[in-house]
C-alpha positions in Angstrom: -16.3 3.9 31.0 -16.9 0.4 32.1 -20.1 -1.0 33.3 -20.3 -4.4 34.6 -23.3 -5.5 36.3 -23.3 -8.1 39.5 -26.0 -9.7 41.1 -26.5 -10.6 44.9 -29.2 -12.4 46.4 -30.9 -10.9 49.7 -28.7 -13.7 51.5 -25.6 -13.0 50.5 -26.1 -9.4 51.1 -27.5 -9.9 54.4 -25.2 -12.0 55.3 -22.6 -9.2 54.8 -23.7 -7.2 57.8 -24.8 -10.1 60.0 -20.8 -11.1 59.9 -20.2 -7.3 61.4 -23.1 -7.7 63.9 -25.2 -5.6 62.3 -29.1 -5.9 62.7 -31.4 -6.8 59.4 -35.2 -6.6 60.0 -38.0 -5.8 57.6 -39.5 -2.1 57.9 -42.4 -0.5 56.1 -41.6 2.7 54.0 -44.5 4.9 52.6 -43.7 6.5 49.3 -45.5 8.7 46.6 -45.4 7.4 43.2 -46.5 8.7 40.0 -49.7 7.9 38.4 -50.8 9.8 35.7 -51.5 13.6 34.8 -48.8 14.8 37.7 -50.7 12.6 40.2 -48.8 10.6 42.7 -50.5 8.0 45.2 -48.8 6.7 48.8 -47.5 3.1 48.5 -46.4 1.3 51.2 -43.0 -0.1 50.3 -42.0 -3.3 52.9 -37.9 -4.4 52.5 -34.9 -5.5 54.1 -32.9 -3.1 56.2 -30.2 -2.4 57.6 -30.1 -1.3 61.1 -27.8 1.9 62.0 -25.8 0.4 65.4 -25.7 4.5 67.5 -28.7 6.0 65.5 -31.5 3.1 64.7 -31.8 4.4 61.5 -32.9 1.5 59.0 -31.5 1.7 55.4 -32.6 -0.5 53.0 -30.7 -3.7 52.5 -30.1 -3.1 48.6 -28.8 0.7 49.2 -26.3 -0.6 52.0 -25.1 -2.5 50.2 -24.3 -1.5 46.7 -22.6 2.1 49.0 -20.4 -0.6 50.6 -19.4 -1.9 47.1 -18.4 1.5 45.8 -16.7 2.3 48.8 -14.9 -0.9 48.1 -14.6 -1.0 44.5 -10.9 0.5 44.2 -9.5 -2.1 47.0 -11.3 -5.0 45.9 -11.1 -4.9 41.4 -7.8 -2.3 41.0 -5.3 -2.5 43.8 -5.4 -5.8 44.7 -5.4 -7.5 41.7 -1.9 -9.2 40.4 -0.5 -9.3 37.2 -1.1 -13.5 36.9 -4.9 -13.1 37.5 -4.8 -10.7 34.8 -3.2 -13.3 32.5 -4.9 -16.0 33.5 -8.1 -13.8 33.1 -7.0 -13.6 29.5 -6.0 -16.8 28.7 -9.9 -18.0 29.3 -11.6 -18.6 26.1 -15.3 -17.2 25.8 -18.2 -19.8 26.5 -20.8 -19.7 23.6 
């Protein structure tokens, strides 16, 4: 398998579903976290989400979006890709 790790900022992400129309607002999210000896405690979690158009239902901006890259993945780094990116992808020496 191969594992290569991207980074987004919250714009860029966000401004992935603005494009579509989509709503982003911050929402609140209570969650129980471990502490110690099988305790948990409530945290209040605040984030980015993204707003559901028919349903209202927020999802956070980070899950949103890395289910859109994998939905994506095939169509944007295997099919699409032509054989002269590929050799000029190899041609590149590595920067020390």
């Amino acid at each position: 398998m191969v594992t290569f790790n991207l980074t987004f900022s919250d714009e860029e992400a966000t401004r992935l579903f603005k494009s579509h129309g989509f709503k982003i607002e911050e929402r609140e999210f209570t969650d129980n976290i471990p502490v110690y000896h099988n305790r948990e405690e409530e945290e209040t979690i605040t984030c980015l989400c993204v707003i559901h158009p028919h349903t209202g239902v927020p999802t956070p901006l980070s899950i949103a979006f890395e289910r859109i890259f994998y939905a994506c993945k095939e169509q944007l780094f295997i099919t699409e890709v032509d054989k002269l990116t590929v050799i000029n992808a190899l041609n590149k020496t590595k920067k020390k």
